[in-house]
C-alpha positions in Angstrom: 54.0 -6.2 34.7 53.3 -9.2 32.1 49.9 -9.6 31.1 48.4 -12.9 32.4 48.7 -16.0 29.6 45.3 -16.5 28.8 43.5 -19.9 26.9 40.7 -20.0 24.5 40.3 -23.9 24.6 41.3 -26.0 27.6 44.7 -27.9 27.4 45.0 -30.8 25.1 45.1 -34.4 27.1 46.1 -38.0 24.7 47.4 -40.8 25.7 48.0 -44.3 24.3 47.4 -47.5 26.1 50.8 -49.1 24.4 52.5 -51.0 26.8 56.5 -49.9 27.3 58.1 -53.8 26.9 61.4 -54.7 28.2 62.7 -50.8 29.1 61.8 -49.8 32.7 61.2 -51.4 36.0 61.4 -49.9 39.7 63.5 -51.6 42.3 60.4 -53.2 43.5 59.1 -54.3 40.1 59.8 -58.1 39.5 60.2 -57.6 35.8 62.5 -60.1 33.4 65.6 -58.1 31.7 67.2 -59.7 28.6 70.9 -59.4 29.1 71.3 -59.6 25.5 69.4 -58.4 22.6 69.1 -58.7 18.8 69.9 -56.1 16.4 68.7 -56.2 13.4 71.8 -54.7 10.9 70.0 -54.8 7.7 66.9 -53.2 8.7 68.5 -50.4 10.9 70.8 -49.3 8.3 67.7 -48.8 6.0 65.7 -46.7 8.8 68.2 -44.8 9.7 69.9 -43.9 6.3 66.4 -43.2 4.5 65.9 -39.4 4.1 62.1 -38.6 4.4 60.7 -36.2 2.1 57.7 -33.9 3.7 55.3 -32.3 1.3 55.7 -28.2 1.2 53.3 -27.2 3.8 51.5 -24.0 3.7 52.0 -20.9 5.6 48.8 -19.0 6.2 46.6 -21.6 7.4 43.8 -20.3 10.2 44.9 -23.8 12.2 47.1 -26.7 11.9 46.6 -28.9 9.5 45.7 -32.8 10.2 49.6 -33.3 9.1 50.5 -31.5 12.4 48.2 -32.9 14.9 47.8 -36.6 16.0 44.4 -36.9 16.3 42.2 -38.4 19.0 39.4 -41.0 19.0 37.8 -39.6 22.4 34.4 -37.9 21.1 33.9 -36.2 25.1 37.1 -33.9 24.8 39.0 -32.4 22.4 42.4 -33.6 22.3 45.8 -32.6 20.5 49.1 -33.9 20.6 51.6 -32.0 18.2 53.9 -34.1 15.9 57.3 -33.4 16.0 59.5 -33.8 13.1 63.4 -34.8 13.5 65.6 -32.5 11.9 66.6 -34.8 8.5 63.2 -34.2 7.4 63.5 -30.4 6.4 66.8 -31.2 4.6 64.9 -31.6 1.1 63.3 -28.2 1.7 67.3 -26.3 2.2 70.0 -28.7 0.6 71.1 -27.2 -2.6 73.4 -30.2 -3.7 72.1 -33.8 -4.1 75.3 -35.0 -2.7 74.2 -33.2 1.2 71.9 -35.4 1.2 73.5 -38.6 1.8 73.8 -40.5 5.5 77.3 -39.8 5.8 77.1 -36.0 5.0 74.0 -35.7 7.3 75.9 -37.6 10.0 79.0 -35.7 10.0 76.9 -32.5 10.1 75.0 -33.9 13.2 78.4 -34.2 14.8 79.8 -31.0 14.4 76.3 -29.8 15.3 76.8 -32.0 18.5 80.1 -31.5 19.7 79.6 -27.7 19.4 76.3 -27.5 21.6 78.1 -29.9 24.3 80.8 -27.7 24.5 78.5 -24.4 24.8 76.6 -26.5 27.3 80.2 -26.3 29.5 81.0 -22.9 28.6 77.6 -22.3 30.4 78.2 -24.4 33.3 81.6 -23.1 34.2 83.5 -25.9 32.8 86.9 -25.2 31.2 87.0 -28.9 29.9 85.8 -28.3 26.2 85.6 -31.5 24.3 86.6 -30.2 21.2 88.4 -32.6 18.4 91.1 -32.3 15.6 87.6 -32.7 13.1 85.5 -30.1 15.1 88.0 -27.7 15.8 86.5 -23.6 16.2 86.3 -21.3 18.7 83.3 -21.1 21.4 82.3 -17.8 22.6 82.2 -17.7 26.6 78.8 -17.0 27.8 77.0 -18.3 24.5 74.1 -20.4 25.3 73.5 -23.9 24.4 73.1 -25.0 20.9 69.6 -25.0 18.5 68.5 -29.1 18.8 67.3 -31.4 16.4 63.5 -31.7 16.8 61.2 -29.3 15.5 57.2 -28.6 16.3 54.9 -26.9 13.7 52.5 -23.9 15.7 50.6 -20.7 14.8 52.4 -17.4 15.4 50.2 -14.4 15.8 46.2 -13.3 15.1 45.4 -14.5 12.5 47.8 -18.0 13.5 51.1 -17.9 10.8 52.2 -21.2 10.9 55.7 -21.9 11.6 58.5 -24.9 12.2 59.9 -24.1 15.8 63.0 -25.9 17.0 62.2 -27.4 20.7 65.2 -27.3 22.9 64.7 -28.3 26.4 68.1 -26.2 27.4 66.4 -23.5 26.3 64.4 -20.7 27.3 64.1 -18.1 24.9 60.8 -18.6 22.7 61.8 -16.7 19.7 61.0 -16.7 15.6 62.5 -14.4 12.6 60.7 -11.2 12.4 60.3 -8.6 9.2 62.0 -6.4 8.7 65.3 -8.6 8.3 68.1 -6.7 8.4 69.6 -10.4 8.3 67.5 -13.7 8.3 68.6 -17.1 7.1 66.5 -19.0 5.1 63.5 -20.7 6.4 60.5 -23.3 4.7 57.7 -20.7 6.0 57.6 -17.3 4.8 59.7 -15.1 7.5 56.7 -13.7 10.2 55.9 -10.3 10.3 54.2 -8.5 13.3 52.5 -5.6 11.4 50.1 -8.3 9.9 49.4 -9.7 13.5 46.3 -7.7 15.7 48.2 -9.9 18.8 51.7 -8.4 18.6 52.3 -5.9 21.4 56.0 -4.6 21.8 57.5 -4.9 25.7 58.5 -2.0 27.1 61.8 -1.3 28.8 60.9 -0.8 32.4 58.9 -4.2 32.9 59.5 -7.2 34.7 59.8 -9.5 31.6 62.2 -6.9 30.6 64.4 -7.7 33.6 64.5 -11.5 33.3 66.6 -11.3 30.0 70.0 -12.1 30.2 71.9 -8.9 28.3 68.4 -7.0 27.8 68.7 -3.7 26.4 66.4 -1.0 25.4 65.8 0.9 21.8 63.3 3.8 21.4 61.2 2.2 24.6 61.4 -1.4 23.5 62.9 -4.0 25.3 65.8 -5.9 22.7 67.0 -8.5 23.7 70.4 -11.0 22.1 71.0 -15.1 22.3 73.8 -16.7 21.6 74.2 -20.1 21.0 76.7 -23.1 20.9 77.3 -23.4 16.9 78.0 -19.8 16.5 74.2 -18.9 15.7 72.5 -16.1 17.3 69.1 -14.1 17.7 68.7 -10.7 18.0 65.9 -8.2 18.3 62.7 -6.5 20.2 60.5 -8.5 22.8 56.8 -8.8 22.7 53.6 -10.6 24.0 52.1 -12.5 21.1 49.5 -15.6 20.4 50.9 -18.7 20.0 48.4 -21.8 18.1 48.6 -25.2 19.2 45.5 -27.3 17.3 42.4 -25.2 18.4 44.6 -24.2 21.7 45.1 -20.6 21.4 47.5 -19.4 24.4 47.6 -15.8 24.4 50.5 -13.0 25.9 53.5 -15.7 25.7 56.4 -13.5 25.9 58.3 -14.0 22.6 61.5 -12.5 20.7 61.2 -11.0 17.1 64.3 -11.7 15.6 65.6 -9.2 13.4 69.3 -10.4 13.1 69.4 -14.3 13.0 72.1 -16.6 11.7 72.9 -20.3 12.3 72.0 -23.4 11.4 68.4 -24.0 12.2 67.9 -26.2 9.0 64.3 -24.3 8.2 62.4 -23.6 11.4 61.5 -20.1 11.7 62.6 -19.7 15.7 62.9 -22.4 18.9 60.3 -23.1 21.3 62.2 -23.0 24.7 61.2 -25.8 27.1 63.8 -25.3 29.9 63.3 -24.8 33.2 63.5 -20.8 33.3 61.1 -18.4 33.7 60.9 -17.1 30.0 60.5 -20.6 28.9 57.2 -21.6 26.9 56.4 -24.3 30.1 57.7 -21.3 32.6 55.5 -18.6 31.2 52.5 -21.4 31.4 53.2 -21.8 35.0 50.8 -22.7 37.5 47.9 -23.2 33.9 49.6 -26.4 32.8 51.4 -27.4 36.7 54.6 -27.1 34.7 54.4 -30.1 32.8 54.6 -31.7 29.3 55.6 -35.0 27.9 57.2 -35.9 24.6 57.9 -38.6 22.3 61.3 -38.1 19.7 60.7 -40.4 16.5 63.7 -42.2 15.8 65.0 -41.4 12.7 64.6 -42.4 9.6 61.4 -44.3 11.2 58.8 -42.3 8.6 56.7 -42.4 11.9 56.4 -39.4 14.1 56.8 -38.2 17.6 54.6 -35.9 19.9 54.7 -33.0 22.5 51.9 -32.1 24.6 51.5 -29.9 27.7 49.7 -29.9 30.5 49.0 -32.3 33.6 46.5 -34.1 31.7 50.0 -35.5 29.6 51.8 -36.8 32.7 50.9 -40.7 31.9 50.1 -43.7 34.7 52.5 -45.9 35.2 55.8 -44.2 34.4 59.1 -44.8 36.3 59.3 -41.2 37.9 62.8 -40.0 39.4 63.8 -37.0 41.6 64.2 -33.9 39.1 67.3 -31.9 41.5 67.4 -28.6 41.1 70.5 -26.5 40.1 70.3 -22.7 41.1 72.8 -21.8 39.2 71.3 -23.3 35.7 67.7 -23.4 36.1 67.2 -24.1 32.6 68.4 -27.3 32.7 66.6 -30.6 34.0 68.9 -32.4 36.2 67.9 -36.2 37.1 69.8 -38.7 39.4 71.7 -41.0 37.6 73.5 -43.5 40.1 75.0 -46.0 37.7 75.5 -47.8 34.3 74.5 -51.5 33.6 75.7 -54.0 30.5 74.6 -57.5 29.9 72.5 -56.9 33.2 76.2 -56.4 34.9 76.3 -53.2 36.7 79.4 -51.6 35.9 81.9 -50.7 39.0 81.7 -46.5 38.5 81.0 -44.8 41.4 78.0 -43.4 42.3 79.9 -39.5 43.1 80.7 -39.5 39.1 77.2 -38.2 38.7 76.2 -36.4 41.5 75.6 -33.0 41.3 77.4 -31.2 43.8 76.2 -28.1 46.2 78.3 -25.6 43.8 76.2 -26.6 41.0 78.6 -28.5 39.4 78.5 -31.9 37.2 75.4 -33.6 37.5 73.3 -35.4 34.7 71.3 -33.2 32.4 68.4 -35.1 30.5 68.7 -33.1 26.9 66.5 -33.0 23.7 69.2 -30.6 21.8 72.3 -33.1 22.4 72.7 -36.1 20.6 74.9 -38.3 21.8 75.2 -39.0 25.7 78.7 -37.8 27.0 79.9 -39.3 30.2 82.7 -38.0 32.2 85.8 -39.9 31.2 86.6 -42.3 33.7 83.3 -43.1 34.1 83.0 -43.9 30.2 85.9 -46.1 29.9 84.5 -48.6 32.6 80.9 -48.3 30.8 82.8 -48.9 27.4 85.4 -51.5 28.5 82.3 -53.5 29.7 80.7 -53.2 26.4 84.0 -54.2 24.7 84.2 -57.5 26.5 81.1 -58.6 26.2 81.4 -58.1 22.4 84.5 -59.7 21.9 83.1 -61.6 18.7 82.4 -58.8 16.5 84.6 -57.2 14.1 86.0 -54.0 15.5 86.5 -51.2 12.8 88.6 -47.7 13.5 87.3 -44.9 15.4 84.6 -42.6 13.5 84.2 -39.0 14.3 83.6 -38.5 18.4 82.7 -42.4 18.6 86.3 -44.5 19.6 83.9 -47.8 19.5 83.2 -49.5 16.5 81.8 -52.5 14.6 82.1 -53.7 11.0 78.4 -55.1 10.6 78.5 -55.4 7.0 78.5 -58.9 6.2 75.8 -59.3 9.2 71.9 -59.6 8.7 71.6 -59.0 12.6 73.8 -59.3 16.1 73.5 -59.8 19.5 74.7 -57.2 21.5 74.4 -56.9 25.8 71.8 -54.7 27.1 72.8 -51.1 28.3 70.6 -49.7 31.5 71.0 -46.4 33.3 70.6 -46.8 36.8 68.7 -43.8 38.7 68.3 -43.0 42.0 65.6 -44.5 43.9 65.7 -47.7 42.1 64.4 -46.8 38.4 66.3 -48.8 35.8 65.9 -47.9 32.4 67.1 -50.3 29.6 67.7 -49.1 26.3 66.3 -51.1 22.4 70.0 -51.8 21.1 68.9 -49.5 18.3 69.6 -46.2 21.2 73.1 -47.5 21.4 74.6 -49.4 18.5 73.8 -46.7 15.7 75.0 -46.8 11.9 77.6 -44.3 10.8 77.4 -45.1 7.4 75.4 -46.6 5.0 78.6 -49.8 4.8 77.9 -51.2 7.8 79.8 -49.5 10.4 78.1 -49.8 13.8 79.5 -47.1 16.9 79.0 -47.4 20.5 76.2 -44.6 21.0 78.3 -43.0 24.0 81.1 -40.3 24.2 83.4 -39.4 26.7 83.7 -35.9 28.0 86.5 -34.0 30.0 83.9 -32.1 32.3 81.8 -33.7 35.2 78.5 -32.8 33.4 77.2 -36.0 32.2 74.3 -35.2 29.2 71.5 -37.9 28.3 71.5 -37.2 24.6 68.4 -37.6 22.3 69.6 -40.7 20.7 69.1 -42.6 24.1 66.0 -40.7 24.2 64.1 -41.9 21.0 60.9 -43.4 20.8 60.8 -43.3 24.5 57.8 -41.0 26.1 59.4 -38.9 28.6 57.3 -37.0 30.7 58.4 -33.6 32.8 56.7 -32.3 36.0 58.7 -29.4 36.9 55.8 -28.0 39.8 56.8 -31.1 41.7 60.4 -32.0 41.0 59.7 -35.6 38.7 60.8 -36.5 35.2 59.3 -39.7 34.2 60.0 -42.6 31.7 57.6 -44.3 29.7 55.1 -46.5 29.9 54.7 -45.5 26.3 56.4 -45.8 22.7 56.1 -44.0 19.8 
């Protein structure tokens, strides 16, 4: 049996009173949607194609320091919300060649990253429709597990706490950081973790439950091992054990964690991922019934030089959110599938039937709401109609070839800002969420060139990337089947 998770400081609670303009309204709401909007071009090509540079944190504080936690001005309860980083900011830290780190290198990188973690994501599902291009040719291994993600969260590993950069992936399960001895680590901003130095590390044995809930567990000399593969070819390998994991002052004892002593890939710095998913073995799974199975976040956009948040426990689901029907999927419990029902532009609702999204008794298509995709795929047909609609209602801007996975594109350069149509999901039950124009008209370059946000995919699965995601608090209550939207920003 697994040892109970145990606190030693209740669960951190913050919330913000900013009001979530313009973005969501219920069926019932009587709210006023813009059908067009204003981007600014000059401005968003700045934000987006600024690199910012963190300062060098250090490894062996006892807790976080105020650069990791938002602070709180309630004086009755001690709060904590963690920051979380976007991946671009650890690139100073790894990038050996001043030329890496300019926009077009990082976005090309992003891209490959991208289109290799939606194809594992497929693999996964059963789908033999791999969207895989000319640019981002290589071969997926069947049965890896979805790719590393974008957004990383700094916590304390261990007793004493070793702090450490974690990639959050909520597609993920495993929680897992590099462990000494290596017999093969890549290279990392913290100094690689090592369990002899922790009082809290306590190896799992084969014949245990936690054992048995690893996919491809094995045993060595009476320890549970246990292997993850993942979309870009990474992987994690190693020996299973309960440890302490530091949030703030939160100290949240026997989480069930890997120690990896044969990792590759390209996790940019972070010394493991914190799995959000759905599973059983995720960080929020292994919580359970202590935080109701919930936690919201917040992804900074990028480029912004603000930051986002994550923060677990009922206390973070927020009032006044547009909540919609989480639907389970048996056969992928990882993942957290929401009803999407349709697409609008320019406050038109675009003609796509509602079956292009549904997710069927055999588990298959659906919409998956993803912080470790990028970009949103949409089955095919369904994108063309979305993107047609776009098209027409931007019939006055210059159109510019195709870049990377993007067949939409603008030549902004000579513009100091646009109007583009509003883009709204539709979800089931009457939730509409409308999108800033900065979530679906993104630079690719540092010139000028503008994309349509969106790709099409060759499988049913439809993916709500992180792009559409950004700056927009989205909040998950797993215990009772809701993922909410808003009212926040960040």
């Amino acid at each position: 049996m697994a040892p109970p998770l145990t606190f030693l400081h209740p669960l951190p609670f913050l919330m913000a009173a900013t009001l979530f303009p313009l973005l969501l309204a219920t069926a019932s709401a009587s709210i006023f949607y813009p059908n067009f909007q204003h981007l600014n071009v000059t401005e968003t090509i700045l934000v987006a194609t600024k690199l910012t540079h963190p300062s060098k944190p250090s490894s062996y504080q006892q807790t976080l320091s105020e650069n990791d936690v938002i602070p709180t001005d309630d004086s009755h309860q001690e709060k904590i919300k963690l920051k979380l980083h976007h991946i671009d900011t650890m690139l100073f830290h790894h990038l050996k060649k001043p030329s890496h780190v300019n926009f077009s290198h990082r976005f090309s990188a992003r891209m490959k990253r991208d289109v290799r973690r939606v194809a594992a994501l497929n693999r996964r599902m059963g789908s033999t429709a791999v969207d895989i291009t000319e640019d981002f040719g290589g071969d997926v291994i069947s049965g890896m597990e979805q790719g590393s993600g974008e957004y990383f969260v700094r916590i304390g590993v261990g007793s004493p706490p070793r702090n450490q950069y974690m990639v959050i992936d909520s597609g993920s399960d495993i929680v897992w950081v590099q462990c000494k001895p290596c017999s093969l680590c890549y290279q990392q901003s913290d100094p690689v973790f090592d369990p002899n130095t922790s009082a809290s590390f306590t190896g799992v044995s084969c014949p245990s439950d936690i054992c048995e809930r690893i996919e491809n567990a094995g045993c060595y000399s009476g320890r549970c091992r246990y292997e993850v593969h993942y979309g870009d070819e990474s992987y994690t390998k190693g020996t299973l054990a309960f440890e302490t994991l530091t949030f703030g002052r939160v100290m949240v004892q026997n989480v069930a964690i890997g120690c990896g002593h044969t990792n590759q890939g390209m996790f940019v710095g972070a010394a493991g991922l914190l799995g959000l998913g759905g599973g059983s073995m995720s960080f929020v799974g292994q919580l359970g019934g202590q935080t109701g199975g919930a936690f919201s976040y917040c992804l900074v956009s990028r480029g912004s030089g603000s930051v986002g948040s994550l923060e677990f426990g009922r206390g973070s689901l927020p009032m006044g959110a547009a909540w919609v029907p989480l639907l389970p999927n048996p056969r992928l419990p990882s993942f957290y599938y929401i009803g999407l029902s349709g697409l609008g532009v320019g406050g038109i609702r675009v003609p796509i039937p509602e079956d292009q999204f549904k997710l069927t008794e055999l588990g298959e298509g659906g919409v998956v709401l993803d912080t470790g995709t990028a970009v949103t795929r949409i089955p095919t047909n369904a994108y063309v109609a979305f993107r047609d609609s776009f098209v027409s209602q931007t019939a006055n801007l210059p159109r510019t070839p195709a870049v990377s996975i993007f067949d939409t594109c603008y030549d902004l350069n000579e513009f100091v800002s646009v109007r583009v149509p509003t883009v709204s999901f539709y979800f089931s039950g009457g939730p509409i969420l409308t999108l800033p124009a900065r979530n679906f008209l993104i630079p690719v370059d540092e010139l000028g060139t503008f994309c349509f946000g969106f790709a099409p995919s060759r499988s049913t699965l439809s993916i709500i990337g992180n792009i559409q995601q950004e700056g927009i608090q989205i909040s998950v209550d797993a215990t009772n089947g809701f993922a909410g939207f808003g009212p926040n920003v960040c």
